[in-house]
C-alpha positions in Angstrom: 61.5 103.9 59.4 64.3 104.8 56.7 65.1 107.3 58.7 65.3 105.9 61.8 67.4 102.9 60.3 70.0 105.1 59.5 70.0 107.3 62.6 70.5 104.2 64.8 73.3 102.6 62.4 75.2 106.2 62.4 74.9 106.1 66.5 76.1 102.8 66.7 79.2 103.4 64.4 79.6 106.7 66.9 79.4 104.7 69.8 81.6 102.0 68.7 84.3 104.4 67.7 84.1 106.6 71.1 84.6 103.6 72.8 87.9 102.8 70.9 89.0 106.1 72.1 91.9 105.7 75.2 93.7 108.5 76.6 97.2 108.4 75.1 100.4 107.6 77.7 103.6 109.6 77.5 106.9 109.0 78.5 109.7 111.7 80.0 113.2 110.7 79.5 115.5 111.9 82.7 118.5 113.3 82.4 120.1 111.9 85.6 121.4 108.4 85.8 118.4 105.9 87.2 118.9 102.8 89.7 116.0 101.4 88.3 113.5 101.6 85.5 109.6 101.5 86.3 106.2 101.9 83.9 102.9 101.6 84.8 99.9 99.8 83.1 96.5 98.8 84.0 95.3 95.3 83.6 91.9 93.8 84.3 91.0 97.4 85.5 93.4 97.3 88.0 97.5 98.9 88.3 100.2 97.3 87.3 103.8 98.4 87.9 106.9 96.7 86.1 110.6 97.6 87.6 113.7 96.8 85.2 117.2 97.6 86.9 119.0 99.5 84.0 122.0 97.1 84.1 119.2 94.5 82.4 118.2 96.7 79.6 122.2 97.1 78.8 123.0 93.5 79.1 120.5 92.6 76.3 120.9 96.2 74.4 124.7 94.9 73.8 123.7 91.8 72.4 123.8 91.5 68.5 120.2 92.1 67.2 121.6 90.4 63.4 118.8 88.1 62.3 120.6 85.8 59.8 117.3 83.2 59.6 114.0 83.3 60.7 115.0 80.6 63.3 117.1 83.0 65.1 113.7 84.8 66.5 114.3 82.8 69.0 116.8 83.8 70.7 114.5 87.1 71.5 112.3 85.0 73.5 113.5 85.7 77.0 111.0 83.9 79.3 112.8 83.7 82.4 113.1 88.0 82.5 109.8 88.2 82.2 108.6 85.6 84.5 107.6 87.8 87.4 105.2 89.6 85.4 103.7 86.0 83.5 103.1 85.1 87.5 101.2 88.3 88.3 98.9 87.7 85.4 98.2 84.8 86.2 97.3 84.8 89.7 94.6 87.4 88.1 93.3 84.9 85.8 93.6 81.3 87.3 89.8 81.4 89.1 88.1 83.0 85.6 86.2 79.8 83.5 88.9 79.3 80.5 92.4 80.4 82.4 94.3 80.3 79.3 92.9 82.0 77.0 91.8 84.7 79.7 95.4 84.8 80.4 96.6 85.0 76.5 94.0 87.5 76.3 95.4 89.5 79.6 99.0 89.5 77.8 97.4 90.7 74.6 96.1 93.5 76.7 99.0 94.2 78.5 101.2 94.6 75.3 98.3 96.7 73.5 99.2 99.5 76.0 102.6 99.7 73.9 102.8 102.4 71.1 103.1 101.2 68.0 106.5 102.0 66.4 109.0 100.8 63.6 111.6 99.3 65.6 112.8 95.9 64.2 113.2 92.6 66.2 113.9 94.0 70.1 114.6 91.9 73.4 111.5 91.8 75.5 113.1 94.1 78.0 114.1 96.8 75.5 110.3 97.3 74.4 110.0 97.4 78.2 111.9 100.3 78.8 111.9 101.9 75.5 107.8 101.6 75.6 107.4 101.4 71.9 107.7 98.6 69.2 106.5 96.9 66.1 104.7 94.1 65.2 108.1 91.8 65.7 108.9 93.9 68.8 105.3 93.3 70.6 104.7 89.8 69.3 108.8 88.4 70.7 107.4 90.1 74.6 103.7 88.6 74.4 105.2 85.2 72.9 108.2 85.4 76.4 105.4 86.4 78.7 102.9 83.8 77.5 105.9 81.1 77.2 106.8 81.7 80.9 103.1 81.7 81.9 103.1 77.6 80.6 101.5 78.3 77.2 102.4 76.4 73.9 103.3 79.4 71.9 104.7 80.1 68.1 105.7 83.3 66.2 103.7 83.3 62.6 105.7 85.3 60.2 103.8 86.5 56.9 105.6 88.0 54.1 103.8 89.6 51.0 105.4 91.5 47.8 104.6 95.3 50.1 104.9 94.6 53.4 105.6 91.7 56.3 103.9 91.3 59.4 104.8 89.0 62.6 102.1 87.5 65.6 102.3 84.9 68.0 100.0 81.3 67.5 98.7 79.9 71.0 97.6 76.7 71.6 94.4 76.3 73.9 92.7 73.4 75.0 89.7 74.7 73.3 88.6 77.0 70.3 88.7 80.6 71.6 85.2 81.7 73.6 85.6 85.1 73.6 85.5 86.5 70.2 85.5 89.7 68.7 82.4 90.8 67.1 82.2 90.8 63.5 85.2 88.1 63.8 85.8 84.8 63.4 88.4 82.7 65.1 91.4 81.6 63.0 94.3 79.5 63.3 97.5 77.4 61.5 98.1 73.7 62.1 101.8 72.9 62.9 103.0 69.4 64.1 100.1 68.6 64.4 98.8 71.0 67.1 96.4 74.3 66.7 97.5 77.4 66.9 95.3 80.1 67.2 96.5 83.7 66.0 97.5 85.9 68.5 97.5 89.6 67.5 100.3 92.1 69.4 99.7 95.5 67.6 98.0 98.3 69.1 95.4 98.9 66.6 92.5 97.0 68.1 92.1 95.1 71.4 92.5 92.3 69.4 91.7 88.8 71.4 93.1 85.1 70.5 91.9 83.8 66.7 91.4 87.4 65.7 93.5 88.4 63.0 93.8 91.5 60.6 92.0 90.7 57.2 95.2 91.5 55.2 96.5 88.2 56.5 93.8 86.3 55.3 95.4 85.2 52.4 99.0 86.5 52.8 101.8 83.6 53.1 102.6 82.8 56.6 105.6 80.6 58.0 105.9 79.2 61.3 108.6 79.7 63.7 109.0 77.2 66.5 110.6 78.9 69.8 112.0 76.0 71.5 115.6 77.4 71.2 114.8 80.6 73.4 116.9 81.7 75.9 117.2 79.3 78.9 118.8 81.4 81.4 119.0 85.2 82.1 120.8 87.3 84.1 118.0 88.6 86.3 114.5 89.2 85.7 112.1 92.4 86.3 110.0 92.7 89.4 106.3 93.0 88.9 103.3 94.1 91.7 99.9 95.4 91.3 101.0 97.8 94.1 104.0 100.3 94.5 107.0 98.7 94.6 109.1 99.6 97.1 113.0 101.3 96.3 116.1 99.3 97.1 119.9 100.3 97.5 122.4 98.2 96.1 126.2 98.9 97.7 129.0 97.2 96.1 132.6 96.8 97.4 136.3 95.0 96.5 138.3 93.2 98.7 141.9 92.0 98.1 142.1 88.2 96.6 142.3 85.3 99.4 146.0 84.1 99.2 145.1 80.7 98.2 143.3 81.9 95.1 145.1 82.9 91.4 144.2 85.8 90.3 141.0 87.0 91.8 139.2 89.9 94.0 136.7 90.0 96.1 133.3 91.6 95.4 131.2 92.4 98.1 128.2 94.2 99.2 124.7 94.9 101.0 121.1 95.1 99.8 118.9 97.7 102.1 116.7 96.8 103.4 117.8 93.5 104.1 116.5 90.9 102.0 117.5 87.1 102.3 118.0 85.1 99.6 118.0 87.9 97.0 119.0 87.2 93.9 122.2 89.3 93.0 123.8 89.3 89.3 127.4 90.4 89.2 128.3 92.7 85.6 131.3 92.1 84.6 132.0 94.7 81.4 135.3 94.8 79.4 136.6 95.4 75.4 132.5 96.2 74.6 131.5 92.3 76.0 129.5 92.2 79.0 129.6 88.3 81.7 127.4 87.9 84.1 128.0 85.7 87.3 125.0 85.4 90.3 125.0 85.1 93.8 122.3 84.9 96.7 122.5 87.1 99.7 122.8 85.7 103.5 119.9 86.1 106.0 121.4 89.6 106.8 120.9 91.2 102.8 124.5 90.8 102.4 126.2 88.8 99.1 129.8 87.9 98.1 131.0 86.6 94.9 135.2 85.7 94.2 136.0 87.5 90.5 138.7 85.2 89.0 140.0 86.6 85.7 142.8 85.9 83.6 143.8 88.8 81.5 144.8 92.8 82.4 142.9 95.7 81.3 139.9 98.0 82.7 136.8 96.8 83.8 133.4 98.4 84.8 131.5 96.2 87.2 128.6 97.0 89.3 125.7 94.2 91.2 122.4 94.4 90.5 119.2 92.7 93.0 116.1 91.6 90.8 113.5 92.3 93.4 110.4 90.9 93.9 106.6 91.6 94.7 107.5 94.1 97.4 110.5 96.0 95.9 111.6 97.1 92.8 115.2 96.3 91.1 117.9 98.2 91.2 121.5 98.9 90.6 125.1 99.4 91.9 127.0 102.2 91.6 129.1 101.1 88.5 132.6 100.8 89.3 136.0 100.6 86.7 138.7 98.2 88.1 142.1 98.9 86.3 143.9 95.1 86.4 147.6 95.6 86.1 149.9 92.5 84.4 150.5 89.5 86.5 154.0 88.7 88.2 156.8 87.1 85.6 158.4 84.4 86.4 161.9 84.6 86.0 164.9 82.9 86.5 168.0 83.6 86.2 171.9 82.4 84.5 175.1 83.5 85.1 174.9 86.3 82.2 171.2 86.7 81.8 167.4 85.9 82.9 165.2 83.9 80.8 161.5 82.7 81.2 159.9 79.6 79.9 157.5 80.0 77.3 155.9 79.3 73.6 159.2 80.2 71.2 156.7 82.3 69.4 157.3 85.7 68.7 156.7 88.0 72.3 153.6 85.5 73.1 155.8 84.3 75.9 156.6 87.8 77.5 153.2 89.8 76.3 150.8 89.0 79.0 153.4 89.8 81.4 154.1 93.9 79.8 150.8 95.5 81.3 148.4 97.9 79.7 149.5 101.7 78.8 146.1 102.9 78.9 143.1 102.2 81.3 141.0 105.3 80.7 140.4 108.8 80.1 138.0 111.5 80.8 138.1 115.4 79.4 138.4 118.3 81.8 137.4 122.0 82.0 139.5 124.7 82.8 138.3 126.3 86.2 136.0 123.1 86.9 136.5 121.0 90.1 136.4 117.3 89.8 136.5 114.6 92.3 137.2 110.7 92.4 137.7 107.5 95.1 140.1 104.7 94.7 141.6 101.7 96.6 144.9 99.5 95.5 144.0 95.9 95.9 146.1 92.8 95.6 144.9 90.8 93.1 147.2 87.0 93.9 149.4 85.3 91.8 148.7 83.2 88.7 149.6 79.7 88.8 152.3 78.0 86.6 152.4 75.4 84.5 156.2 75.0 85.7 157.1 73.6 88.5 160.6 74.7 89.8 163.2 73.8 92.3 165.7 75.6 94.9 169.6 74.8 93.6 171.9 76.6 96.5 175.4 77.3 94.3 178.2 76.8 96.5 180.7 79.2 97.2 183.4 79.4 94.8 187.2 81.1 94.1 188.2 82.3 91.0 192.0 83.5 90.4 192.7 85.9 87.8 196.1 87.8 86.8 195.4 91.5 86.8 197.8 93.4 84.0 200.4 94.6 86.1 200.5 90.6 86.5 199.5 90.4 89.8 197.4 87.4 90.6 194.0 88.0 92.7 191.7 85.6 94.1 188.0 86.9 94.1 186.0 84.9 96.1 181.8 84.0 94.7 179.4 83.6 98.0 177.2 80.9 98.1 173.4 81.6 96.3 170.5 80.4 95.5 168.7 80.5 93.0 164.9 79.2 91.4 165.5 77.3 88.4 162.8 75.1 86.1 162.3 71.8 87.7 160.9 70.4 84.3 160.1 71.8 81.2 156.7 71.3 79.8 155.9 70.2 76.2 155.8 73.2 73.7 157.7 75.4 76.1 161.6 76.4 76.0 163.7 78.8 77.9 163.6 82.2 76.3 166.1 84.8 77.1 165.0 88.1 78.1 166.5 91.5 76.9 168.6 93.1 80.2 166.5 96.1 80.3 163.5 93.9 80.1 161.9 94.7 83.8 162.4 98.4 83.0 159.5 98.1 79.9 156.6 96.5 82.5 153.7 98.9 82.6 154.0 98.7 86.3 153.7 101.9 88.0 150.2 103.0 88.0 149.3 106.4 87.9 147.0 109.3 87.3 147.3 112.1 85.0 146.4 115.2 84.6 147.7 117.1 81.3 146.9 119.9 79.7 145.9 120.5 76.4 146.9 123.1 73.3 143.2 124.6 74.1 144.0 125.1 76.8 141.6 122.5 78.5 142.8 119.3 80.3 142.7 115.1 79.8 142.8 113.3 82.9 144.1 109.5 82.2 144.8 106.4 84.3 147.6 105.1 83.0 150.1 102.3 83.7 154.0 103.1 82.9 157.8 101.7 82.9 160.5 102.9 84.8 161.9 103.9 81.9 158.8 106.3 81.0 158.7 107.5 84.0 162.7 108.5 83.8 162.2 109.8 80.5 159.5 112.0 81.7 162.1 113.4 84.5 164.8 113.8 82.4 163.3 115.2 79.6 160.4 117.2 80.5 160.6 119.5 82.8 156.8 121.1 82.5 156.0 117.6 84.6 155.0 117.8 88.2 155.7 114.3 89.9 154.2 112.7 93.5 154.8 109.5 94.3 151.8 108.8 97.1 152.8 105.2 97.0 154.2 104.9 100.4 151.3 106.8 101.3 148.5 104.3 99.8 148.0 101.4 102.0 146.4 98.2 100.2 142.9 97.5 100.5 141.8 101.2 102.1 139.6 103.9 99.8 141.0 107.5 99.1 139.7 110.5 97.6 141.1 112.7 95.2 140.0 116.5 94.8 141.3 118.5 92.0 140.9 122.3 91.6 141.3 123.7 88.1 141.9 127.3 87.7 143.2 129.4 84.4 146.5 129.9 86.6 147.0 126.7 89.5 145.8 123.7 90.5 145.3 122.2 93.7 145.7 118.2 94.1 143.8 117.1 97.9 144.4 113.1 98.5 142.1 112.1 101.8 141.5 108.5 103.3 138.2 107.7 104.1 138.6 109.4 107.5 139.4 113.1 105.7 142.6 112.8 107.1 144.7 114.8 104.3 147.8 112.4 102.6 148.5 114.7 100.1 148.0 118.5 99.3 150.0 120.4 96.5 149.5 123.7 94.8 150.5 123.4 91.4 151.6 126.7 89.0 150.2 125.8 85.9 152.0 128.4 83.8 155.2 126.5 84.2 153.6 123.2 84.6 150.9 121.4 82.1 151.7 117.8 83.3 150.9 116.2 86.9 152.0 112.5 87.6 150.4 111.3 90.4 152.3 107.3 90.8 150.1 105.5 93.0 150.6 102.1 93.6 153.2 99.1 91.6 150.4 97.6 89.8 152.0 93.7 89.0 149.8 91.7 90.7 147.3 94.6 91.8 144.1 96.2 90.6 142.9 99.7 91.4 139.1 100.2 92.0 138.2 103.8 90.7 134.4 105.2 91.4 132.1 108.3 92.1 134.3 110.1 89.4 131.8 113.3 89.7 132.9 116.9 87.4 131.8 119.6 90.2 129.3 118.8 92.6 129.2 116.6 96.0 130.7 113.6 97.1 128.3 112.3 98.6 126.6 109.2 97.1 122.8 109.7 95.5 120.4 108.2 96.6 118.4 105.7 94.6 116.4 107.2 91.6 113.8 105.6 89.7 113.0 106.7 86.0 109.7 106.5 85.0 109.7 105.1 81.4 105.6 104.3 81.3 103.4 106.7 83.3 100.2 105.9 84.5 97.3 105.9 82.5 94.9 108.2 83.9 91.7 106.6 85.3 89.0 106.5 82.5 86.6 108.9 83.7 86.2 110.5 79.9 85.0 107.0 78.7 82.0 107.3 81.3 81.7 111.0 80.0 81.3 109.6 76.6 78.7 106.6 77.3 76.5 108.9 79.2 76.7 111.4 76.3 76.3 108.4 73.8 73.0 107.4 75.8 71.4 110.7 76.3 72.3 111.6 71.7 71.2 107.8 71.1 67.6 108.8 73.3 67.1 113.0 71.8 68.1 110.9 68.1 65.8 108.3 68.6 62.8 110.9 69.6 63.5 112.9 67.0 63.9 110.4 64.4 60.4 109.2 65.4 59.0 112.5 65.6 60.0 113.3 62.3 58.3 109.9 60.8 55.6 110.5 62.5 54.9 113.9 61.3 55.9 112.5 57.4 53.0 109.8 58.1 50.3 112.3 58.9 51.9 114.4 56.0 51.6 111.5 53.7 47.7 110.6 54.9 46.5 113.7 54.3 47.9 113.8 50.8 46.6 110.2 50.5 50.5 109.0 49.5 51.3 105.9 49.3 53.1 104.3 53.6 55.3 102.3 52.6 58.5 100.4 54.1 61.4 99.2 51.9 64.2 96.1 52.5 66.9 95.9 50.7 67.4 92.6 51.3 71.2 92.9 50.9 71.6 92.3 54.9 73.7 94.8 57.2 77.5 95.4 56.5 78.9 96.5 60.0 81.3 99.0 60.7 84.9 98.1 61.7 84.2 94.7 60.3 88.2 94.5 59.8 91.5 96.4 60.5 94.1 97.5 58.2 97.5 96.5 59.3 
């Protein structure tokens, strides 16, 4: 029965390792820009799709990933994003006898579809969409998911002289009941609780108290999560059916009059969906704000952008979903602020502000920005781009001021011929400070001081020494602009600003030729404002002044290099595909039965045919034990 022994330990380690075999997932980048993000996994033998709107994955991507302690872990733990897919987990598991563990188990599982890569410590949402992590990046999504399903959860670090490893400890109301074969349950005691090892990696399907034998006697430390993020800026949508594609539109409005400085940001979720959660982006200087908002019962939101400082801006809304349709994004949209209004007021000689007697901080905030943006263009390339000039209000000041009418005066003076004139001063009136705040004193300004604003803003188009072209939104001074005309006389001007009404979307289309270019301007009704052939052997500047930009923003979009103008419609990016259903594994057991039975026979065969060898030659039948009992296969995993 030696024999035999052996054949049926060598099918079983066969077996065993046939059935570890899954058919590997792969993932296809796409080159064009996505509205949303979507993977697929299969849980409980049954689809599961998650959607992430890409606006999510950039909102955490730009967050600093420095780890200074191990307490900061916790700030990777993102319950709240992950929520919706916690929720479809567990309405799969609430009727099975022990709900939490089958549930820790079930997030386990979901995360063990995630290749295994080096990575370092990554927000839930960039595993997500990235579909690969390491032992930190798994443990930090199954610890959020299992957090925002109502488990008591903990991150166990262990650090050894070669290598460091990270899972997540759960707390159950009982030890684990399903076990692993060939393992026993283990766990760490912290404040007084039990906390049984959780194990994220790939390599096995590894259920709660298993853990890989290396850690045995490694040195672990504990790492509470109670500092986790309390609030996100949306969440992923997450259905164990297709989810359903959304458009997001987004739209600026000029700023109530009653408001400071402000616009108006505005848009429509189709199909309508009421009581939609919207998140407003807000990115500027690398930092990205978030605000929310909720649309009405017709799918449509509003949200009033206050801000308080000039610059460019890319903004763009994003809708969460839900069970029945996926996430998605905006178009993203760059809002150029110009400076705010200056209040002035004025002496006999001069005009002076109140301020902080500090240097220019007085008079800075008030000069506007030079530059908003740029892009490169291509000789004999097309390219194409929308904007609309908004009125942004005025800021409020601290300083309160007062009407003085000057009466009307007569001065008499004695010319040189020594004739006496009398020249006679009209009445005026003027805006003076009514009070002067603490800290603040009347600062004179330079009399060329309004010609140095940044406050004609304009787009242009230059080109280069290769021959190629920048195209730039910029905002200049008077004086640039008359240094421009006087001194450069390559530089093709239009002033469309009298054109341009506030609050109304145009579209520029620019033609780029070795020889010419062509400059179209056309409201939203394709009624032409502007149309210019331009000789570009004489000319390698164009000017194009659009609007006074104190106390205005310009909304620039669909800037598009060739192509259409007509907006795309939503795309989804698969980041996860499918796994394919697991008809192989069926393949395999049916081929493991039918070796296991022509084995079997044949290792009995065989033994029977040495027993009737061994009669006849009157050798001793004989069966041996070892005694040394059965080591099985697989009996632990190397990290």
């Amino acid at each position: 029965m030696g024999a035999l022994n052996r054949t049926c330990t060598i099918l079983w380690v066969v077996s065993f390792s046939l059935l570890l075999i899954l058919p590997a997932d792969s993932s296809i980048p796409s080159q064009s820009a996505a509205t949303t993000y979507e993977a697929h996994y299969t849980l409980l033998n049954q689809p599961l799709v998650v959607s992430t709107p890409p606006s999510l994955y950039e909102y955490y991507n730009n967050l600093s990933h420095v780890i200074k302690n191990d307490a900061e872990y916790a700030k990777f733990i993102t319950p709240q994003i992950v929520q919706p897919i916690a929720d479809t987990i567990r309405n799969l598991t609430q009727g099975l006898p022990y709900p939490e563990e089958q549930f820790a188990n079930e997030v386990l599982d979901f995360v063990h579809q995630i290749p295994y890569k080096i990575t370092g410590a990554k927000y839930p949402v960039e595993t997500l969409i990235g579909n690969e992590g390491d032992c930190g990046a798994v443990s930090l999504l199954a610890a959020s998911i299992m957090k925002a399903g109502g488990l008591d959860v903990i991150l166990i670090k262990y650090t050894a002289s070669d290598f460091a490893h990270m899972n997540v400890g759960v707390n159950l109301p009982q030890e684990p009941v399903y076990k692993t074969l060939f393992f026993s349950s283990t766990s760490v005691e912290f404040n007084n609780k039990t906390y049984w090892t959780a194990e994220a990696t790939p390599l096995a399907n590894w259920k709660v108290g298993d853990q890989p034998a290396r850690m045995a006697e490694t040195v672990y430390q504990v790492i509470p999560i109670e500092d986790c993020e309390q609030s996100s800026p949306g969440q992923v949508s997450c259905s164990l059916s297709t989810l359903l594609p959304i458009k997001v539109s987004i739209d600026f409005s000029s700023a109530p009059k009653e408001t400071n400085r402000s616009l108006l940001i505005w848009g429509t979720i189709e199909p309508n969906i009421p009581n939609c959660n919207v998140t407003i982006y807000v990115k500027s200087e690398g930092n990205i704000q978030y605000n929310k908002t909720i649309t009405d019962e017709n799918g449509n939101y509003a949200f009033l952008w206050n801000f308080t400082k000039d610059g460019t801006y890319y903004i763009s809304a994003t809708c969460s979903g839900n069970q029945t349709y996926a996430g998605a994004d905006s178009e993203k949209v760059a809002v150029l602020i110009g400076p705010p209004q200056l209040l002035q007021f004025q002496s006999e000689t001069y005009n002076y502000v109140v301020g902080i007697p500090v240097s220019d901080i007085a008079i800075r905030p008030y000069m506007g920005v030079k530059d908003f943006l740029a892009a490169p263009i291509e000789v004999n390339s097309s390219f194409s781009y929308s904007f609309n000039v908004l009125s942004t209000g005025q800021s409020t000041s601290e300083v309160k001021t007062m009407t003085l009418t000057l009466p009307a005066t007569e001065h008499t003076i004695r010319s040189r011929n020594r004739i006496i004139q009398t020249i006679q001063v009209p009445a005026k009136t003027i805006v003076v400070p009514e009070n002067i705040p603490p800290g603040l004193q009347p600062l004179a300004l330079p009399n060329d001081f309004n010609d140095t604003i940044n406050n004609q803003f304009c787009f242009i188009l230059k080109k280069t020494a290769t021959g190629q072209y920048n195209f730039t939104a910029q905002g200049l001074a008077n004086r640039d602009i008359t240094a421009l005309k006087q001194g450069n006389l390559s530089t093709v001007f239009f002033n469309a600003t009298d054109a341009i009404n506030i609050g109304e979307w145009y579209t520029v289309f620019t033609e780029i030729s070795k020889d010419s270019l062509t400059i179209k301007v056309q409201d939203k009704e394709g009624t032409s404002q502007l149309s210019e052939p331009i000789n570009t052997l004489d000319n390698d500047q164009v000017v194009l002044i659009m609007a006074n930009n104190v106390d205005s923003a310009v909304a620039l979009k669909n800037f598009q290099v060739g192509g259409t103008t007509e907006k795309a419609d939503p795309t989804t990016q698969i980041v996860r595909f499918p796994t394919p259903p697991p008809k192989s594994l069926l393949f395999f057991g049916v081929a493991v039965v039918i070796i296991a039975a022509v084995m079997i026979v044949t290792g009995a065969a065989i033994h029977v045919k040495k027993s009737k060898a061994n009669r006849k030659s009157g050798g001793a039948a004989g069966f041996h034990h070892s005694g040394g009992g059965f080591e099985p296969p697989f009996s632990h995993f190397p990290l």
